[in-house]
C-alpha positions in Angstrom: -25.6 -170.8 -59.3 -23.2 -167.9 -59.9 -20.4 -168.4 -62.9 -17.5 -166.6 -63.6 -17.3 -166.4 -66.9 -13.7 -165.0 -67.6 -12.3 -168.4 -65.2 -14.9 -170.5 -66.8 -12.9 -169.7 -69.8 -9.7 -170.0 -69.1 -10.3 -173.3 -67.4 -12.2 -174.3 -70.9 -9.3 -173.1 -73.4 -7.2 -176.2 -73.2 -8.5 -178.7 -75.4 -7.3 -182.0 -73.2 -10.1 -180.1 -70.2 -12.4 -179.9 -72.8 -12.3 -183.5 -73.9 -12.4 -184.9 -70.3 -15.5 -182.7 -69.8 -16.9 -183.9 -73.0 -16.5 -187.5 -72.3 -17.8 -187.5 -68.6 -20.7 -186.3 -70.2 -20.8 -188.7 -72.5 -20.0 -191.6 -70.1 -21.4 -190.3 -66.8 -18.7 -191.4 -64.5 -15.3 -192.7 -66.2 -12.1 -194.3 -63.6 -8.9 -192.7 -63.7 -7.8 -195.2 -66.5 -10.9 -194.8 -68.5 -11.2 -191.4 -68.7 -7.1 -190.8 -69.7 -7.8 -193.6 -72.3 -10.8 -191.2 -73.0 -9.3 -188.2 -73.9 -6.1 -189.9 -75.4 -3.7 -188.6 -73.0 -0.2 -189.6 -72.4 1.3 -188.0 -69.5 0.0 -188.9 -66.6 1.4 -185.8 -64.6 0.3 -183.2 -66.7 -3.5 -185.2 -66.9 -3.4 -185.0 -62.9 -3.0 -181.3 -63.3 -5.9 -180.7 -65.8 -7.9 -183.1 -62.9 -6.6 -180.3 -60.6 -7.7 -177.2 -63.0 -11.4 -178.8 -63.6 -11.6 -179.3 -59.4 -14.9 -177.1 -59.2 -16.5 -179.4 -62.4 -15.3 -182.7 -62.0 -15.9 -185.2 -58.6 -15.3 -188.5 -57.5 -17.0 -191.0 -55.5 -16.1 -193.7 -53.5 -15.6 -196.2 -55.9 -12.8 -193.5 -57.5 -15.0 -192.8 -60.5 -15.0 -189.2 -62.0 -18.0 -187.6 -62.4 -19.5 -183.9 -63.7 -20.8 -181.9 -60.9 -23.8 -179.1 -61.1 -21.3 -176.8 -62.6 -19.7 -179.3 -64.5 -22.5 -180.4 -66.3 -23.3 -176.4 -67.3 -19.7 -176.1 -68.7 -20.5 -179.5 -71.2 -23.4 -178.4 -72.3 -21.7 -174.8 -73.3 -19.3 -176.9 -75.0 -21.8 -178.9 -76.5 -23.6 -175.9 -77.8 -20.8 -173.7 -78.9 -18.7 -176.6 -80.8 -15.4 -175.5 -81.9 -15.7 -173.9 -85.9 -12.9 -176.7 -87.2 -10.9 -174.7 -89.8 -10.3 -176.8 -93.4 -6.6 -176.8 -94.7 -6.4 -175.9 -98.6 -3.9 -176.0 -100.9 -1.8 -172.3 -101.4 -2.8 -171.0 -104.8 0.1 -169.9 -106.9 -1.0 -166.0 -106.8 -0.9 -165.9 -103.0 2.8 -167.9 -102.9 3.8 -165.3 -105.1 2.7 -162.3 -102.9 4.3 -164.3 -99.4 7.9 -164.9 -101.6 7.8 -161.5 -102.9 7.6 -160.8 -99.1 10.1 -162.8 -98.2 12.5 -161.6 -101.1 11.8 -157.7 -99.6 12.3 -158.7 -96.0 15.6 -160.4 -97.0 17.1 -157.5 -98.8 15.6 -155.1 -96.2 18.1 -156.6 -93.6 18.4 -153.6 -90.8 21.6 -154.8 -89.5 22.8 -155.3 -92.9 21.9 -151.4 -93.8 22.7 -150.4 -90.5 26.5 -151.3 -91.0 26.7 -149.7 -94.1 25.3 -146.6 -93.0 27.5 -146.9 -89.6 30.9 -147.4 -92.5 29.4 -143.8 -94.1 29.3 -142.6 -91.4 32.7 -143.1 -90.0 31.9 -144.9 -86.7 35.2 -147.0 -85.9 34.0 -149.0 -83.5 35.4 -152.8 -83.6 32.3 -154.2 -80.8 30.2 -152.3 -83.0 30.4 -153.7 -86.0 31.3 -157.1 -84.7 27.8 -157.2 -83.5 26.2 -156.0 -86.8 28.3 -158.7 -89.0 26.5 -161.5 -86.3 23.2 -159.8 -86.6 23.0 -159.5 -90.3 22.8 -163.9 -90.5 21.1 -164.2 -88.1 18.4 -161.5 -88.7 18.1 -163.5 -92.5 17.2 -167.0 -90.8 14.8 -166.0 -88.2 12.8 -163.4 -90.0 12.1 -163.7 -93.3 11.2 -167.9 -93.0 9.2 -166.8 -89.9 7.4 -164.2 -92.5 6.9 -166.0 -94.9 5.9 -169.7 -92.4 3.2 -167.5 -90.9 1.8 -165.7 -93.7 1.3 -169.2 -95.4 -0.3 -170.8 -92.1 -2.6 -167.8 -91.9 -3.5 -168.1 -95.9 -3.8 -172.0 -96.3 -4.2 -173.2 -92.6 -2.0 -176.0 -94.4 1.3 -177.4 -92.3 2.0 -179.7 -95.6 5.7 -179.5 -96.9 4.9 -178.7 -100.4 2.8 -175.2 -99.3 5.2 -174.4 -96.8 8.0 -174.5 -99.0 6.1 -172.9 -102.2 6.8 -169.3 -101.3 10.1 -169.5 -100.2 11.0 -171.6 -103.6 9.7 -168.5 -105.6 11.8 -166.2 -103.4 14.7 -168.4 -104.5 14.2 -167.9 -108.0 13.8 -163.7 -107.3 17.0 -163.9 -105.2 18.9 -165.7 -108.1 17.6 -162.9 -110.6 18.9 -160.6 -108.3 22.3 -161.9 -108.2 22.3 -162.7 -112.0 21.5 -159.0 -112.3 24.0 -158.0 -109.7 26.6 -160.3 -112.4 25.6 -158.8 -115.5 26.1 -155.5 -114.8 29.4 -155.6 -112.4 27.3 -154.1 -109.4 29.9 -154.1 -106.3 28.4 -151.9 -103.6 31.1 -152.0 -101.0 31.4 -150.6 -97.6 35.0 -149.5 -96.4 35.1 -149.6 -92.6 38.5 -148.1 -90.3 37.8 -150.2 -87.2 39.8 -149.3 -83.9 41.3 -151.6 -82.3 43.3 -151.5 -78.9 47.1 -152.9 -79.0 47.5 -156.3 -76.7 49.6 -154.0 -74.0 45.9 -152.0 -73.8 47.9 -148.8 -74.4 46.0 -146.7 -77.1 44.0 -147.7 -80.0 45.1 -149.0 -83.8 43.2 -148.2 -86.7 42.5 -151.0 -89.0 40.9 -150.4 -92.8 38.7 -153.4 -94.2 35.9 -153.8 -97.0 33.5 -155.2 -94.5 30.3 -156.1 -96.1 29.0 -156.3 -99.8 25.4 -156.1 -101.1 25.7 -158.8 -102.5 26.0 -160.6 -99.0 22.0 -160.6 -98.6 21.2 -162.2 -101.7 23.5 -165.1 -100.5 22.2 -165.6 -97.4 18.9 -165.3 -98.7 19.9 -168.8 -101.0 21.0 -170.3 -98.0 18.7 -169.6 -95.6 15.0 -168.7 -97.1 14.1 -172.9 -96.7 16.0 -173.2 -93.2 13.8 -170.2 -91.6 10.7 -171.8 -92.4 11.8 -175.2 -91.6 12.5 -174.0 -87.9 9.4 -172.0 -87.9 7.8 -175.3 -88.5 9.5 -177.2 -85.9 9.5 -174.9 -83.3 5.0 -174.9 -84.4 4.7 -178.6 -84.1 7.2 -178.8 -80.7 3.8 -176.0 -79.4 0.9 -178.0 -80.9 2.4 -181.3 -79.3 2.8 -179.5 -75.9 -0.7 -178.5 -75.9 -2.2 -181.7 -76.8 -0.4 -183.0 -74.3 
């Protein structure tokens, strides 16, 4: 019997097929009801499509049992015999929360739309679109990336989705950001950036030139207090909204 091994796979990956092949092995021949009590799952028209995926493995006789066919049966052993490697969550150590909020704290004050404005003010570019889109880049830039960083660098490290490891790193990026802006305090740093912004008159005859401080440096630091918990608090969500879609 001939097996291709590249659709064997991606028939195999989701982990509600595995567990219907699993437990038809187990059980030999399972009802509809039976087997979606088997593999614990709760939507009944994304089960039928995982029935339809596993076609070739699975069949039914007359009675409206499930069954493994020839190939079915080969696929539960492989399962069997390759088991999944379950990975152990662990506690982040203090050393590697440091590293990810240090990384978080450089990503925030790295800002590219933030730097980008400033060198745009230098520069003397005087567009008003322009630098309207920088000034709604720069927040948002500091939610999604940094708590994304720093959510993914502490999945990857700890395998842990537990509040108190997920909010570790960006709690020590806190405390840098807040030396930062005591440092900022002490010594009267004020880095400004002057921007002459066009802007055409309400008849739409010719242009105005308007002169504004636009941004200050101290701008990331503050959004950094604000938002280094609330990026990796949607990271999170936005993980467990996946996981729950694939169990389901």
């Amino acid at each position: 019997m001939g097996v291709d091994v590249e659709s064997f796979h991606g028939v195999l990956k989701h982990p509600i097929r595995r567990k219907i092949l699993l437990a038809l092995s187990q059980c030999q021949n399972l009802s509809y009801m039976d087997l979606m009590g088997a593999v614990e799952a709760a939507n009944t028209g994304k089960f039928n499509y995982h029935l339809k995926v596993l076609s070739d493995l699975l069949q039914k006789d007359a009675n409206g049992k499930y069954s493994l066919t020839e190939k079915g049966v080969l696929a539960a052993q492989f399962l069997l015999t390759f088991k999944e490697k379950k990975v152990e969550a662990s506690k982040l150590p203090m050393a590697d929360a440091l590293l990810i909020g240090f990384a978080g704290f450089i990503v925030t004050i790295a800002n590219p739309a933030f730097w980008t404005f400033e060198v745009a003010a230098f520069a003397g570019v005087k567009s008003f679109p322009f630098f309207g889109i920088l000034l709604l880049l720069i927040p948002i830039f500091g939610l999604v990336v940094p708590g994304a960083l720093m959510w993914k660098l502490t999945v990857r490290r700890s395998h842990s989705h537990d509040s108190y490891d997920l909010f570790k790193a960006p709690l020590l990026t806190l405390a840098m950001l807040l030396v930062l802006l005591l440092f900022l305090h002490i010594f009267q740093i004020n880095l400004s950036a002057n921007v002459t912004v066009q802007v055409q008159s309400a008849s739409g005859l010719g242009y105005s030139e308007t002169r504004a401080t636009g941004t200050r440096f101290i701008v990331l630091p503050m959004l950094g207090l604000a938002l280094s918990f609330v990026g990796v608090a949607v990271a999170e969500f936005l993980s467990r909204l996946r996981r729950k879609a694939a169990s389901s």
